[in-house]
Structure formats: C-alpha cells, structure tokens
FIVEX-102492 format. One record per residue (C-alpha): residue in three letters; z, x, y. Coordinates in steps of 0.05 Angstrom, whole numbers, padded with zeros to 5 digits, always signed. Each point is the difference from the previous one (the first is absolute). Last residue first. Layout:
% FIVEX-102492
ALAZXY...
This chain:
% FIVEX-102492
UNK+00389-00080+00347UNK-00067+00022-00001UNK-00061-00054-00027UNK-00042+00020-00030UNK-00078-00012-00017UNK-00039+00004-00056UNK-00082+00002+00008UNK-00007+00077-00022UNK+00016-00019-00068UNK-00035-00070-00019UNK-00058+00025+00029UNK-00009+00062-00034UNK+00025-00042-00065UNK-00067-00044+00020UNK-00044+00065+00005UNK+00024+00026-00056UNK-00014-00063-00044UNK-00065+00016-00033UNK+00011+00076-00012UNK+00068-00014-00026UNK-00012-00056-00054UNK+00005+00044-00056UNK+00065+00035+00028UNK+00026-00066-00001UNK+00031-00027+00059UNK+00043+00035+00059UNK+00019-00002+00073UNK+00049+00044+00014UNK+00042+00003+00073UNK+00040+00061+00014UNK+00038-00007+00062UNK+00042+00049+00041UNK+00052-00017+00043UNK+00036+00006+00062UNK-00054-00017+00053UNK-00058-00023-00046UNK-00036+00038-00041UNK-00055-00027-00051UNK-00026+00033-00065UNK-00056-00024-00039UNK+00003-00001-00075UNK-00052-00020-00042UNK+00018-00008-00074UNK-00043+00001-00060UNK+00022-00037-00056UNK-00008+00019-00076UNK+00022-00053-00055UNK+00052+00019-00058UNK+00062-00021+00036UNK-00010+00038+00063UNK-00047+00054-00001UNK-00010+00033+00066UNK-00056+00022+00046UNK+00007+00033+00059UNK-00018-00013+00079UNK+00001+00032+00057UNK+00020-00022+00081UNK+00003+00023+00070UNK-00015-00059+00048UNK-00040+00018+00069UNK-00068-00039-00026UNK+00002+00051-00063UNK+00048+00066-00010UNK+00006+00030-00067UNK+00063+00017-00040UNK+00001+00047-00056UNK-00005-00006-00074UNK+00035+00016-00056UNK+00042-00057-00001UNK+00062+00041-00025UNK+00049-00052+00029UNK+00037+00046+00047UNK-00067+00031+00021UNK-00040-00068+00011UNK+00069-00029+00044UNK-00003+00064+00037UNK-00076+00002+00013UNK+00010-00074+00036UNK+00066+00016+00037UNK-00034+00065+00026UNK-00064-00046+00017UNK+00049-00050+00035UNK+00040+00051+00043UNK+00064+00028-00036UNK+00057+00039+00032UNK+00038+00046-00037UNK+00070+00008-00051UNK-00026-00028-00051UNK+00063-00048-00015UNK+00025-00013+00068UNK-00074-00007+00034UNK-00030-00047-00058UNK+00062-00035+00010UNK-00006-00007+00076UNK-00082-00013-00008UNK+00018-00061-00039UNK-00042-00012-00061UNK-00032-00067-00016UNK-00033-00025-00063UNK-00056-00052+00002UNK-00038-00035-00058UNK-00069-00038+00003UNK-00027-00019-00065UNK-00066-00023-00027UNK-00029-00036-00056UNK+00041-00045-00014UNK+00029-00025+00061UNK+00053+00056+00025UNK+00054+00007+00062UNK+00053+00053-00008UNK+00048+00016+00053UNK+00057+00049+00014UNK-00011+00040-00063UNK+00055+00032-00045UNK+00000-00065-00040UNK-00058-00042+00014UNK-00026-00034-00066UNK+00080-00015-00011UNK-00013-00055+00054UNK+00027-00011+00073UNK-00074+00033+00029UNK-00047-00039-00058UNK-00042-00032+00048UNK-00048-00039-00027UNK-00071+00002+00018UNK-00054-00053-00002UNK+00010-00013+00078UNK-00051+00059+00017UNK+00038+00062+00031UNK+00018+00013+00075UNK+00054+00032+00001UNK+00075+00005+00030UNK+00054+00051-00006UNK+00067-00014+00043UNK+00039-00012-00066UNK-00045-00043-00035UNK-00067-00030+00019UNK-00069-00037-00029UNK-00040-00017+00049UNK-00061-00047-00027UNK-00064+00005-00022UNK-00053-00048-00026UNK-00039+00003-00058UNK-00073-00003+00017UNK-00007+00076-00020UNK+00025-00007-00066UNK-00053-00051-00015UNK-00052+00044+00021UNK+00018+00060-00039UNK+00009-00045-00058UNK-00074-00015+00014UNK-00058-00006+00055UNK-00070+00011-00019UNK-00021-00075+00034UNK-00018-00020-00064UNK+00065+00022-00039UNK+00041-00032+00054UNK-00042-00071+00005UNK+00010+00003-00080UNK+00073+00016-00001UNK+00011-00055+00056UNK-00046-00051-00047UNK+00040+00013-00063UNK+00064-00004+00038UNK-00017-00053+00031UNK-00021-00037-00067UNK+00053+00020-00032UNK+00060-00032+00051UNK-00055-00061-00006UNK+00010-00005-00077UNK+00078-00001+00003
C-alpha cells in the first residue's frame, strides 16, 4: 500500500514539474472505437456507452465519461421530405433543427461541417452543446458533443473533434 503512494506521489510530482497536469493525464489515455448501429468513434476508452440505456431515449447513441458527452440523433431525408414537404441539404437541416427548437441562433459553416451551439440547463447545471451536422445518403445526422457550460472554452476543441470525427455506416 505504501509503494502504490509513493508512485503516485512521485508521478504527481514529475507532472507538476514538468508543467504537465490533468490535461496531461487525460491525454495519455488511450482511445478506442466505440460503435452502435453503423456509427463508430474514436473516443478515449474511459467512456461508457449508454446507447441501450434510459440515458438515450429519443437518441440513437449516447457515449459520456464525466465530463463530456457525445450523443447522436438521426433524421431520414424521406421523413423530413413527407412531413415538410421540401428537400433539405445539411445547412437547411442544421437552421431547421435551431428554428424548431427555438435555439436562437443560426448555423455556421467550419472545415465543410455546418454546426451551432446553445446552452441548456439540465438538472440544475448548464451545458453547452456543439452540434455538427453530417449527411449521408438517406439521412441526416446531428451529432452533440457537450460538457459543462463552464468548461466550454477549454474543451471546444476536443468536442470539435469528437463531432466531426464520426463515421457511418449506410445500410
């Protein structure tokens, strides 16, 4: 029991000398592809995925550690058609989904992927939500990568990552 504090005494020492951190250590984790239903990711392997749970009902996938999440929800272009009435492309889809959810905001195009993001309370703590939309042959995708809206501005590159890195797989 003494050594397992020891080298974790001396590992949080050689980190805090060499400037390194939690940042560090969350780095060194490794990742691993996570999949379900002909959607597959690269996130680090300290994610669950909570896809058959009650966590992601009314979403096709949900994978979270705990501090961020990465949730999908898919929208075929045939309903989309039957019930609008019109023909989406992915920045229609994207504006749509921010207009029928009162967002207030409009979609913005970065490295060919329209996206936004909102903020939302959800059981007393604020997340932010990045949501990138993908389109594949007969559907539409909207992926959301999400943590607390306090951590935002230190993990929005990582949730960019998280969401622009799925891929899909058509049927």
């Amino acid at each position: 029991m003494k050594t397992v504090k020891i080298i974790a005494l001396v590992l949080s020492l050689t980190l805090l000398l060499c400037g390194c951190g939690l940042d560090a250590l969350r780095d060194m984790i490794p990742e691993k592809t996570y999949t379900h239903e002909g959607v597959s990711i690269e996130l680090p392997s300290n994610f669950i995925d909570y896809s058959t749970t009650s966590l992601a009902e009314g979403k096709d996938f949900v994978f979270a550690n705990d501090q961020i999440g990465v949730m999908g929800l898919r929208e075929s272009k045939e309903d989309l058609y039957s019930f609008f009435g019109e023909e989406y492309d992915a920045q229609s889809y994207a504006n749509l989904i921010a207009e029928l959810y009162e967002l207030g905001t409009t979609a913005t195009e970065k490295d060919g992927f329209w996206n936004l993001s909102y903020t939302q309370e959800v059981d007393g703590t604020s997340y932010t939500y990045l949501c990138v939309f993908h389109e594949t042959a007969s559907d539409f995708w909207n992926i959301q990568a999400y943590c607390s809206a306090e951590e935002y501005a230190n993990l929005q590159d990582t949730l960019w990552k998280y969401a622009t890195t799925v891929q899909f797989t058509e049927n």
